[in-house]
VMD Tcl script that builds the backbone (N, CA, C; Angstrom):
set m [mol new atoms 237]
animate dup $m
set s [atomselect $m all]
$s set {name element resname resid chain x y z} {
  {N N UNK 1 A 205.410 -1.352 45.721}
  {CA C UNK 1 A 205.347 -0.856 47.062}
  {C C UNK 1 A 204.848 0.582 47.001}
  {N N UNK 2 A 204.118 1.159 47.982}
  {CA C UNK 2 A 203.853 2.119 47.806}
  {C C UNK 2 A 204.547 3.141 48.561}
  {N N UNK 3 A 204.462 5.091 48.371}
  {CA C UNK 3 A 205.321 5.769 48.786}
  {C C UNK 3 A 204.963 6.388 50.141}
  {N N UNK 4 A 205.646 6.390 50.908}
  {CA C UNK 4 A 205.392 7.071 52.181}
  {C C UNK 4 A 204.284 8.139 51.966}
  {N N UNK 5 A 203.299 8.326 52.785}
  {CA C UNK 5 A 202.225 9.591 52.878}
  {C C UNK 5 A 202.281 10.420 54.176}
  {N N UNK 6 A 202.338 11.698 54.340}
  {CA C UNK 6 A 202.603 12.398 55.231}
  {C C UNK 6 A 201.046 12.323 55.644}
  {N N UNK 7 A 200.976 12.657 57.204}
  {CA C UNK 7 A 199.373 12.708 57.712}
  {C C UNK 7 A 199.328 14.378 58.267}
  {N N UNK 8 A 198.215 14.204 58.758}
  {CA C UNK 8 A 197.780 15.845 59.123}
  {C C UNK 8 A 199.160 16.048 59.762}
  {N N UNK 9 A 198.982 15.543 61.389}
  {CA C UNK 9 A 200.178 15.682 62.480}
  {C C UNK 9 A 201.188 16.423 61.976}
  {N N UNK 10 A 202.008 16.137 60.761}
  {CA C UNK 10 A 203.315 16.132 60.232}
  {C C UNK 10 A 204.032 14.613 60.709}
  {N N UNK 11 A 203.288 13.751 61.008}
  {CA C UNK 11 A 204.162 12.670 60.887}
  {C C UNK 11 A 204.166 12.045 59.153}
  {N N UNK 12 A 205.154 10.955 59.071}
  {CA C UNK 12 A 204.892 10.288 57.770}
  {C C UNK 12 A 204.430 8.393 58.272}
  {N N UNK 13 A 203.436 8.509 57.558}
  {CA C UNK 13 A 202.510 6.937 57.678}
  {C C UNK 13 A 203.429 6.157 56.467}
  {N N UNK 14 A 204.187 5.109 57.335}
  {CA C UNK 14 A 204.796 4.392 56.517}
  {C C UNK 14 A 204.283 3.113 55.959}
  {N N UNK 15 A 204.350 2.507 55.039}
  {CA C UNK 15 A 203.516 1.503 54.513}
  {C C UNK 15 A 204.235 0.475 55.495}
  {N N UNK 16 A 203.369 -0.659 55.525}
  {CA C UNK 16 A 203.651 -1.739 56.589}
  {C C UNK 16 A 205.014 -2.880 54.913}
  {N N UNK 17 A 206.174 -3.764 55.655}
  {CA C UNK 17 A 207.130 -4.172 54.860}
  {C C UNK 17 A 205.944 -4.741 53.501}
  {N N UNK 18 A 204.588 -5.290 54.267}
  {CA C UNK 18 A 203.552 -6.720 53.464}
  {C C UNK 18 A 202.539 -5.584 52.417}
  {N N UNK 19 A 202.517 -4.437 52.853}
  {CA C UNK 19 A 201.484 -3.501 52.377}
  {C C UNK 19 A 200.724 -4.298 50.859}
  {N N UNK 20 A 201.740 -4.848 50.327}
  {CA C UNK 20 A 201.270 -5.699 48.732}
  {C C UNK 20 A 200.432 -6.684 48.611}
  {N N UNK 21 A 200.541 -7.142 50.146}
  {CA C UNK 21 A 199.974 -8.313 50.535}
  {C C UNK 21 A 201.374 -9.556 50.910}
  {N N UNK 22 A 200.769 -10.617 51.340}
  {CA C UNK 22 A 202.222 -10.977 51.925}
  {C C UNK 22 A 203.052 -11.983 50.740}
  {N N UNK 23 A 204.193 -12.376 51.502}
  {CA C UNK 23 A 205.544 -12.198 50.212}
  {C C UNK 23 A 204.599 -13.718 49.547}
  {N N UNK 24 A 205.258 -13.818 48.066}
  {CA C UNK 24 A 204.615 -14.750 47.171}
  {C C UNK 24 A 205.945 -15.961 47.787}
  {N N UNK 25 A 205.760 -16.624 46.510}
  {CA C UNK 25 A 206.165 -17.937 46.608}
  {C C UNK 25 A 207.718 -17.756 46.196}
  {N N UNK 26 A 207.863 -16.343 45.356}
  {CA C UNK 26 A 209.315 -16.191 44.506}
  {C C UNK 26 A 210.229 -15.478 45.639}
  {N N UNK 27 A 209.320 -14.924 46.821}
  {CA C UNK 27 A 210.278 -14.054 47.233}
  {C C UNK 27 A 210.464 -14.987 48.801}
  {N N UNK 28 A 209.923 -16.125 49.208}
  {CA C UNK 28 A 210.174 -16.902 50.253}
  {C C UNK 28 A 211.337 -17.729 49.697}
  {N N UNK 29 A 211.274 -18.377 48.511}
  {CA C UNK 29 A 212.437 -18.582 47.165}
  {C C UNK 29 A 214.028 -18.232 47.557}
  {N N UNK 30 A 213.663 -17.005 47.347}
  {CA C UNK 30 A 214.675 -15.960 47.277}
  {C C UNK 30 A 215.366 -15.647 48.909}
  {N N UNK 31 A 214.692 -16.253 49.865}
  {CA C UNK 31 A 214.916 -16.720 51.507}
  {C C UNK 31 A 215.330 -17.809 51.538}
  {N N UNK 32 A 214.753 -18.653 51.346}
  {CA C UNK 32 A 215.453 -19.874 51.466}
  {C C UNK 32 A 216.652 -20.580 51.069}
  {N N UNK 33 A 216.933 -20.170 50.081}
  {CA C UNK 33 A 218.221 -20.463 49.069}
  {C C UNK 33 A 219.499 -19.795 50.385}
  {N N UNK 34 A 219.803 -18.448 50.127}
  {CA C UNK 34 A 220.947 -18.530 51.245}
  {C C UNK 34 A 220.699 -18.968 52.802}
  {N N UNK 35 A 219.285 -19.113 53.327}
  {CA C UNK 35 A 219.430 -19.969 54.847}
  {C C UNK 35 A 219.763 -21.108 54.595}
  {N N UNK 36 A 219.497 -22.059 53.366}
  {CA C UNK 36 A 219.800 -23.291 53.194}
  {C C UNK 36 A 221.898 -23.400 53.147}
  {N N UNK 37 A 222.036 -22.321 52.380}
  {CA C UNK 37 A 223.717 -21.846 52.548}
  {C C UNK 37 A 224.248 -22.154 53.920}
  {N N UNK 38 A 223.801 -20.542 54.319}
  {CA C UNK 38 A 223.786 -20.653 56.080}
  {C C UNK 38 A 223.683 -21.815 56.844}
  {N N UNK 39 A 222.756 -23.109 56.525}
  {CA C UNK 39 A 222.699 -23.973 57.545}
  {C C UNK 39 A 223.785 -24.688 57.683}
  {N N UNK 40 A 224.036 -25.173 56.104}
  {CA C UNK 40 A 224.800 -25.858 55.749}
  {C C UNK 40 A 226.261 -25.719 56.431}
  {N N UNK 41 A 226.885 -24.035 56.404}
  {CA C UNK 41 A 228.082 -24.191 57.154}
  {C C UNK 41 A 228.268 -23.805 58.624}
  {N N UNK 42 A 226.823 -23.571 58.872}
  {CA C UNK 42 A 227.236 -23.918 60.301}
  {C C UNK 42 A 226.786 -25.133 60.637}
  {N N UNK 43 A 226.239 -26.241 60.086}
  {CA C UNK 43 A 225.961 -27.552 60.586}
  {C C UNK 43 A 227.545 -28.247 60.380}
  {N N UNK 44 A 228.478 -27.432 59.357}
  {CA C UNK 44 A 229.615 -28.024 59.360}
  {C C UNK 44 A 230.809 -27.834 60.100}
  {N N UNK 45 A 230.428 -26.401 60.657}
  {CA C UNK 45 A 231.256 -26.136 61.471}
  {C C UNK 45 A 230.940 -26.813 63.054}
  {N N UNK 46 A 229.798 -26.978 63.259}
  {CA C UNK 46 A 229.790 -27.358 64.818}
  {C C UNK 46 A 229.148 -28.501 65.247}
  {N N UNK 47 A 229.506 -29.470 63.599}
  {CA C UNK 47 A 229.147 -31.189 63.995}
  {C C UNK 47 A 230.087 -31.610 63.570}
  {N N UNK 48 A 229.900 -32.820 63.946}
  {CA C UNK 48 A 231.692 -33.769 63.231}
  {C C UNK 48 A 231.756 -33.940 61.704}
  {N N UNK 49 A 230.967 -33.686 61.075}
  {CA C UNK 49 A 230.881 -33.332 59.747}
  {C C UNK 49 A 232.016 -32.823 58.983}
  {N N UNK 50 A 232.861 -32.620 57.866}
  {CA C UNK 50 A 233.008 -32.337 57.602}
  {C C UNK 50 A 232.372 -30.941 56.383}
  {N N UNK 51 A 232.993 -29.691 56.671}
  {CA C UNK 51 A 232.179 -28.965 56.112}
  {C C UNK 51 A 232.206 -28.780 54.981}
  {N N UNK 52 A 232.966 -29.194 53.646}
  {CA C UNK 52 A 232.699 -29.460 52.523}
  {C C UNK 52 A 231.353 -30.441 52.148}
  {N N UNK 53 A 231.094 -31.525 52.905}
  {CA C UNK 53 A 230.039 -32.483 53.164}
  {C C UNK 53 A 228.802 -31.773 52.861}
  {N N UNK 54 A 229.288 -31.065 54.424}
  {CA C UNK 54 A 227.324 -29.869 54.353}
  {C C UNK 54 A 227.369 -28.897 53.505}
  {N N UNK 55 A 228.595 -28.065 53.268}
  {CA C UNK 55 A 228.103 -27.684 51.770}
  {C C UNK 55 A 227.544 -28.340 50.734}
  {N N UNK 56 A 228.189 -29.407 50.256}
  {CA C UNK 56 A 227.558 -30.063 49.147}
  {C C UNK 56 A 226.372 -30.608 49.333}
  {N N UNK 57 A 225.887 -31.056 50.391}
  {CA C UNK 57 A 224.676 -31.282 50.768}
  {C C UNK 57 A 223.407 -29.666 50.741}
  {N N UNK 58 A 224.164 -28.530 51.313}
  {CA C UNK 58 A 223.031 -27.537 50.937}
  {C C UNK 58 A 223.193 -27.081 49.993}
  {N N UNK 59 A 224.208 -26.864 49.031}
  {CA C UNK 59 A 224.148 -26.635 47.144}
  {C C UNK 59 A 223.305 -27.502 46.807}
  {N N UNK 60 A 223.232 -28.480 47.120}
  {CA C UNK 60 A 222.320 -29.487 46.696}
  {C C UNK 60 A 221.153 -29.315 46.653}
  {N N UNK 61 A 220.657 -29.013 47.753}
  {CA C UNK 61 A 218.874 -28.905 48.142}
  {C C UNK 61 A 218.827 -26.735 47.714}
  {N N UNK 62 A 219.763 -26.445 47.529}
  {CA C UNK 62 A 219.460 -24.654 47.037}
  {C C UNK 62 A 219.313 -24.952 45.617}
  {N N UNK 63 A 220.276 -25.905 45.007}
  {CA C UNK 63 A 220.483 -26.179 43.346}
  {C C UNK 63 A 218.596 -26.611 43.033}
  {N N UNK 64 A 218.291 -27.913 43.946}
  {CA C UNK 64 A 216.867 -28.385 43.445}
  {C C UNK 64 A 215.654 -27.287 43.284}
  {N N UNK 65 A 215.682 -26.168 44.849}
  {CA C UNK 65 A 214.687 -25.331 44.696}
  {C C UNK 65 A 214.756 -24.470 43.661}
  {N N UNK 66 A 216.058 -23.754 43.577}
  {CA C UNK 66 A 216.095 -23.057 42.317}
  {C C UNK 66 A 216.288 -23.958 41.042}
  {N N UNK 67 A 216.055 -24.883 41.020}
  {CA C UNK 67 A 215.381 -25.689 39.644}
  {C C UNK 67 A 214.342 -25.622 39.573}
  {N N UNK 68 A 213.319 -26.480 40.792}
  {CA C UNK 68 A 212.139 -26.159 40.689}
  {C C UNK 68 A 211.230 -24.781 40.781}
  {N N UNK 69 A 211.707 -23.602 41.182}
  {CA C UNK 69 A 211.385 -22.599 40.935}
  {C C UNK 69 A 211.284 -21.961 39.349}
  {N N UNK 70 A 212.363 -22.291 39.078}
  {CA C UNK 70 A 213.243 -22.278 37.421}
  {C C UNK 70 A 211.987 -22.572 36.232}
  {N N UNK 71 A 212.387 -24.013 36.239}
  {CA C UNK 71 A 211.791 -25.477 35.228}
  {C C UNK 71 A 210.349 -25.656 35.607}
  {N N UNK 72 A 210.287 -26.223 37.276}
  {CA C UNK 72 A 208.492 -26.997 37.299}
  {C C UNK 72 A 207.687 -25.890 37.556}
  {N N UNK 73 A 207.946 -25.344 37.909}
  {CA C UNK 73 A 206.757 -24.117 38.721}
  {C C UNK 73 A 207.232 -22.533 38.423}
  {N N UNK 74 A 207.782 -22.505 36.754}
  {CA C UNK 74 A 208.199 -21.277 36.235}
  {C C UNK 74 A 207.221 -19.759 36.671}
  {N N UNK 75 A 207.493 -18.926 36.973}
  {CA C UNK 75 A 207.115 -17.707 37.403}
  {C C UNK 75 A 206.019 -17.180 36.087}
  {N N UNK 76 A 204.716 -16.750 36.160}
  {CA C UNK 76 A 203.816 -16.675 35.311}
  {C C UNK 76 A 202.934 -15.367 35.223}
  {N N UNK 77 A 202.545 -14.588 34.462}
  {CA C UNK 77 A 202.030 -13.491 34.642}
  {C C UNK 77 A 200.704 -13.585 35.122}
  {N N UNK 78 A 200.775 -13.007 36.270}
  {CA C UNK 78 A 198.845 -12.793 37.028}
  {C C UNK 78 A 198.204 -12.389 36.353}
  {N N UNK 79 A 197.930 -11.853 35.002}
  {CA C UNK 79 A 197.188 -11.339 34.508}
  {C C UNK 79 A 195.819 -12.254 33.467}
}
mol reanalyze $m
mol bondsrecalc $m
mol representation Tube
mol addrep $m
């Protein structure tokens, strides 16, 4: 990321959150895993579900991505 630059004005030009370009595949990853959490206990709290159920159901599908993130589609140097 890069560092804030002051402009003539005296304001400071802040880099935009994407300035790198936008997020890769590791850091949408790194999103998804706790919304998949998140869904899970509130789908358990406010369906007839039991919420141990939807937990184990979104450990489940967080466990696979971070496998396949892990194992099939290991993180690789751009270079």
């Amino acid at each position: 990321m890069t560092a804030p630059k002051p402009t003539s004005d005296g304001t400071v030009d802040r880099p935009t959150p994407w300035a790198d370009g936008p997020p890769s595949r590791y850091d949408l990853v790194l999103a998804v895993i706790p919304l998949t959490l998140l869904a899970g206990s509130v789908a358990g709290l406010v369906s007839p579900l039991e919420l141990h159920d939807t937990m184990l159901a979104a450990g489940l599908v967080a466990a696979f991505v971070l496998a396949d993130v892990l194992f099939r589609n290991p993180p690789h140097d751009p270079t």
